[in-house]
N, C-alpha and C positions, 0 to 999 in steps of 0.2 A: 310705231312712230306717233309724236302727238298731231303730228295733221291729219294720219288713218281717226284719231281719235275722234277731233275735230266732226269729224265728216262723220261717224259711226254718230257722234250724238246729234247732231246737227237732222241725217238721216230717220234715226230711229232705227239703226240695223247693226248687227255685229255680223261682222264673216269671221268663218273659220278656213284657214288652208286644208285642213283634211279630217275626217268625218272621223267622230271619237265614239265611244259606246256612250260616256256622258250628254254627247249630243242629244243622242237617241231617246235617252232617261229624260229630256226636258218636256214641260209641260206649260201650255197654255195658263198665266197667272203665278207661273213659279218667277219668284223675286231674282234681283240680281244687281252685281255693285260693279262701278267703273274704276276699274284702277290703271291709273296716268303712270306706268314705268318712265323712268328718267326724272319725273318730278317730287314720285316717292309720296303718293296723295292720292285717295281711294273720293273721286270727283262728280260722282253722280249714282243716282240705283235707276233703276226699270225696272218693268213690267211682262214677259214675253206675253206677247200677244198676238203672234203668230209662229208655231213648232216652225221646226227646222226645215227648208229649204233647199233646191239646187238650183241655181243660177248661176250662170255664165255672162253677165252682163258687168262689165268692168267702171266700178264706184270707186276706190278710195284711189288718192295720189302715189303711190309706189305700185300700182295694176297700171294706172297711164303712162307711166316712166319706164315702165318695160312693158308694155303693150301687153299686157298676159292677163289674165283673171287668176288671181293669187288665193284668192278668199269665197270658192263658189257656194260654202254652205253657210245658208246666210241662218239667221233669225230677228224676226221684225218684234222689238222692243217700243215700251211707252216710256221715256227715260222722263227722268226727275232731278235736274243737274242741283247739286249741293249748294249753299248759300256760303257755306263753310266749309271749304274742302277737309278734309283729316287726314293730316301729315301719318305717314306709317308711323313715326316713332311716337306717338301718343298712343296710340293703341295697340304696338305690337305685342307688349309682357302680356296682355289680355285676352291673346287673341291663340285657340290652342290649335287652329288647324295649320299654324306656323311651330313646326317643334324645333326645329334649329333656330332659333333669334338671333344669334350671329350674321348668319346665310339666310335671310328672309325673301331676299328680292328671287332666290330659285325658287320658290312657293309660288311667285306674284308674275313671272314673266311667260308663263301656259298660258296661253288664249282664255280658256274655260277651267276652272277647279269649280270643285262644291265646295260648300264651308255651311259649319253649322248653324242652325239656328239663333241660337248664341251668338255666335261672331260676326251673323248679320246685322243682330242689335245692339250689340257695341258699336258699331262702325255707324251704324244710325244714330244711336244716342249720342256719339261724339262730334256727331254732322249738327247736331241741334234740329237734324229735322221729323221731329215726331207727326205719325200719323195722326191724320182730325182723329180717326178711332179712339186710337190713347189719348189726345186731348180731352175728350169727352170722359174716359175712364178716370183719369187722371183731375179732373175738374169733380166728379163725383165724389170722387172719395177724397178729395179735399172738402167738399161740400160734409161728409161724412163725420170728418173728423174733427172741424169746427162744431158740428152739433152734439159731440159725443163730447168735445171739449166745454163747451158750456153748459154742460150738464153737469159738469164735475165741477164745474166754478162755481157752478149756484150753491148761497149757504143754505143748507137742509134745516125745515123748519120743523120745531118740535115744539 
């Protein structure tokens, strides 16, 4: 629900209802993206920065509403919410860990999927939020390509 979501980023924490082997595969600095079911908009990335957890202490709004801990397997993320959220239908044709595009939102509504490399940076590129890294990259070889450019502009003297 978007008030769990609310509260997951608001937090820095995602719960999971029940312990997956994906879980287990997660790693300290391994990337990840928020996607808003019902608004159909992938709304933020993170950072984990703390592996997977148990705890029994009751956080989001539907664990208070039934008094129960729904979500004990947590993981403590540094989230980066988007400036730009990016509607599913901009990037779905682009995106190959979705192979039904009909039926996408069964792709999207797992707690946890991996997706690739790839399709993490499309959904970034589409967010407009480039890392400083790439800024600097990307400022480089622009710098690059201006000086390779007026190199070729100059008339050659004979």
């Amino acid at each position: 629900p978007k008030v769990n979501m609310e509260v997951a980023l608001r937090k820095q924490l995602v719960g999971l209802g029940r312990k997956s082997k994906l879980l287990s595969s997660i790693s300290n600095s391994d990337e990840i993206i928020f996607y808003q079911t019902g608004e159909g908009e992938f709304i933020a990335k993170g950072t984990i920065v703390k592996k997977y957890f148990f705890d029994e202490k009751i956080v989001w709004p539907d664990e208070k509403e039934e008094e129960q801990v729904l979500y004990p397997y947590r993981l403590k993320v540094k989230v980066s919410k988007f400036k730009n959220h990016v509607d599913i239908e901009r990037v779905l044709y682009g995106l190959k860990f979705i192979k039904n595009k009909e039926k996408y939102g069964g792709y999207l509504r797992t707690s946890l999927i991996k997706i690739t490399q790839r399709d993490y940076e499309k959904i970034i590129l589409a967010s407009n939020e480039i890392p400083e890294v790439d800024k600097v990259r990307l400022k480089e070889s622009l710098e690059r390509w201006r000086k390779d450019f007026q190199k070729k502009d100059k008339p050659s003297q004979k």
